[in-house]
C-alpha positions as CSV (number, residue, x, y, z in Angstrom):
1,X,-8.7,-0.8,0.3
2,X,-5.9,1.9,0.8
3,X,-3.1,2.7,3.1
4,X,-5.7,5.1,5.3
5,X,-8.4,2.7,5.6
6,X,-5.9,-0.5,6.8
7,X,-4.1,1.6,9.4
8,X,-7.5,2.5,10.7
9,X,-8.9,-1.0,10.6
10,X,-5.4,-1.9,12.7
11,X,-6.2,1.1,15.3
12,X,-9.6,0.4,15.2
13,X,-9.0,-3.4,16.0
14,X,-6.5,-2.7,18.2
15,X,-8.3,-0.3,20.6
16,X,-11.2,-3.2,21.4
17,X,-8.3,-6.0,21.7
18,X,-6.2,-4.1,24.1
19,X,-8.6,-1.2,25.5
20,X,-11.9,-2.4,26.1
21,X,-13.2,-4.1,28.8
22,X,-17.0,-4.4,28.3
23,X,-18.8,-7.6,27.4
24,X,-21.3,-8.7,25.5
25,X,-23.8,-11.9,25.8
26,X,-22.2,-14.1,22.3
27,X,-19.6,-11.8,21.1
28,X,-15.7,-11.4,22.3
29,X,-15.0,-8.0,21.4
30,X,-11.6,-8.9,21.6
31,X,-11.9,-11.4,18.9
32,X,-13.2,-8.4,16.6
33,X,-10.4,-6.3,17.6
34,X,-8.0,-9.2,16.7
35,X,-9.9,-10.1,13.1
36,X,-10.0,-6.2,12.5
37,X,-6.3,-6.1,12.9
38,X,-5.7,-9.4,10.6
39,X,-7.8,-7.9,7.8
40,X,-6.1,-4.1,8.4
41,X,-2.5,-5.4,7.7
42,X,-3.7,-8.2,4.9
43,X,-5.6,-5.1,3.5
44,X,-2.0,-3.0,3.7
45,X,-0.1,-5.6,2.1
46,X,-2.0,-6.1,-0.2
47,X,-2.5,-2.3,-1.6
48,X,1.5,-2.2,-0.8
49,X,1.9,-5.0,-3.2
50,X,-0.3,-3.3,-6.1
51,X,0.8,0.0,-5.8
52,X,4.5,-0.4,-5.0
53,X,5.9,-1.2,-8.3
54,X,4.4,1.7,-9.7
55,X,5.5,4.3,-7.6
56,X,8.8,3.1,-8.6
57,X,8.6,3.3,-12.5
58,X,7.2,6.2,-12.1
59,X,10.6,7.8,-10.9
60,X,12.2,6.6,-13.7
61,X,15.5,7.4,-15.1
62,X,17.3,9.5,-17.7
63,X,17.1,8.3,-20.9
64,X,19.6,8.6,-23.1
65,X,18.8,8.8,-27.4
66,X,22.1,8.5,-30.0
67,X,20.9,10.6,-33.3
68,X,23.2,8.6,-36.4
69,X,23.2,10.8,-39.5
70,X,23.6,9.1,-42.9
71,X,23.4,12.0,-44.4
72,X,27.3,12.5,-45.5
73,X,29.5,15.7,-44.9
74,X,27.4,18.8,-45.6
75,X,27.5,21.1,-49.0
76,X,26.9,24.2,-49.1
């Protein structure tokens, strides 16, 4: 699950807690907004949690290399 598809699940559960008023015989639609909105922000924290650390090492930093030559001074 991605970032897109928990903020939708959160908007999605969100607009039957708080916006609709209809009823149905056997199902809160309230109660699906509110378990849409629990599995939208487990689903974000958890893609936040896999793909965090990697956005991080991918930035990276300069890297510095020391050449050592054994060689002795140079003859020409």
């Amino acid at each position: 699950m991605g970032i897109g598809l928990s903020i939708f699940l959160i908007a999605v559960g969100a607009v039957l807690t708080f916006a609709v008023h209809a009823t149905l015989s056997g199902v809160s639609i309230q109660t699906i907004g509110v378990i849409l909105m629990i599995v939208g922000a487990i689903g974000l924290l958890v893609t936040m949690f896999i793909w965090g650390p990697r956005r991080g090492a991918a930035r990276g930093g300069v890297v510095e290399e020391r050449v050592y030559d054994d060689r002795g001074p140079a003859t020409y």
